[in-house]
C-alpha positions in Angstrom: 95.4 142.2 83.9 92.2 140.6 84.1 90.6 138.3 81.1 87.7 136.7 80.4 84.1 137.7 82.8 84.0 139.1 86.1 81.5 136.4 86.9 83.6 136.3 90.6 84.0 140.3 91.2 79.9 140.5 90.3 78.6 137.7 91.9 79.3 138.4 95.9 77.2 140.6 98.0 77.1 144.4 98.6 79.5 142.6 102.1 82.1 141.4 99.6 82.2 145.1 98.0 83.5 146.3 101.2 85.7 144.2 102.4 87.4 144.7 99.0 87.4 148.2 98.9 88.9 148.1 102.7 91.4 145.5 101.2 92.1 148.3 98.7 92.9 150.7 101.2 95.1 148.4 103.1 97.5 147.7 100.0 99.9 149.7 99.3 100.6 151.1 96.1 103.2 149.4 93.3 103.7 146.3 95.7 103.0 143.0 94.6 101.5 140.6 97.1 101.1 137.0 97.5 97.9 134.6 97.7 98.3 134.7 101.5 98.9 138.0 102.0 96.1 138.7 100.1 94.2 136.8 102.3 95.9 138.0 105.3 94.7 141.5 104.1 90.7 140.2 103.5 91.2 138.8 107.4 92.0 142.1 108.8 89.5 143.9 106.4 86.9 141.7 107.9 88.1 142.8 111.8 88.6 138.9 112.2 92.1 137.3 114.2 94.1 134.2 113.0 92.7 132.5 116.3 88.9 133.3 115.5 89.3 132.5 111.0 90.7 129.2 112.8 87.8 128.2 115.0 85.1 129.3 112.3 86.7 126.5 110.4 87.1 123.8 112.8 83.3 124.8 113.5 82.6 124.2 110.0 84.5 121.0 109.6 83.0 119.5 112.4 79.5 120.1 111.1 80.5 118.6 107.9 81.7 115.4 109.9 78.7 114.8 111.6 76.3 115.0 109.1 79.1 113.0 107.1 78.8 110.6 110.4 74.9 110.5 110.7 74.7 109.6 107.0 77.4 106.7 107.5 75.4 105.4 110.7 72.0 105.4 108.4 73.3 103.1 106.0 75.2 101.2 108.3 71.9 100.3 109.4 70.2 99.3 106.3 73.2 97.2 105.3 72.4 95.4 108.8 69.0 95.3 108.1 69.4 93.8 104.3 72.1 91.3 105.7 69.8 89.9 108.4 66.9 89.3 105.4 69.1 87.9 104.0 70.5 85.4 106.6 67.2 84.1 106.9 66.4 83.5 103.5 69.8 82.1 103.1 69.6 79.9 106.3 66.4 77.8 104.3 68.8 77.2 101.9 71.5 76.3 103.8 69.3 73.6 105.4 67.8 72.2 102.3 72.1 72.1 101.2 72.7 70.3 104.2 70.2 67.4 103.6 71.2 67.1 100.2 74.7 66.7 101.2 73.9 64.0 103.6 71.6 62.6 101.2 74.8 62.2 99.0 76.9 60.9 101.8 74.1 57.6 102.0 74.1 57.1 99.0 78.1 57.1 98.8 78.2 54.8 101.4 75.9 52.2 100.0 78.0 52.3 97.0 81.2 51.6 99.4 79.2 48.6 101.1 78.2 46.6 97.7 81.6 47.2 96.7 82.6 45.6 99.7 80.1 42.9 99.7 81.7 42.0 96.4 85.2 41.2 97.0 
């Protein structure tokens, strides 16, 4: 029935033993049972209800969401920080672009004038 290493039967704790062997005592012989009744049996092995299995992991998941949340909030604020440096640095340029432009603006005008001046 089973192939290849029991890697997952050797690796738990002397805990994960126990609550198999209890899980052993708790099938019954020749029947054939599903994922979750397999899992339903573990439950009970463990002396655990649906009610408390459900608020260990909402416990979990919430820890997981805040550090996920305190990560997100970190590098929120660098990418603040980096966009104000460079705001300034870009406002320099910006200013410099504006005088060019109006530097180009003169010098169309001029060109408008002597055509002007012309006719």
């Amino acid at each position: 029935m089973s192939s290849g290493s029991n890697y997952k039967k050797t690796r738990g704790s002397g805990k994960q033993d126990s609550i198999d062997k209890k899980v052993e005592k708790l099938k019954k012989p020749g029947k054939k049972y599903t994922k979750a009744q397999i899992l339903a049996l573990r439950r009970k092995a463990m002396g655990k209800t649906i009610a408390q299995v459900k608020a260990e992991n909402e416990k979990k998941m919430r820890d997981r969401a805040r550090e996920r949340n305190a990560k997100f909030k970190k590098n929120q604020k660098l990418k603040i920080n980096k966009n104000k440096n460079n705001q300034t640095s870009n406002n320099k340029s910006g200013n410099q672009k504006v005088e060019e432009q109006k530097e180009r603006n003169k010098k169309v005008i001029k060109r408008k004038n002597f055509l002007l001046n012309i006719k």
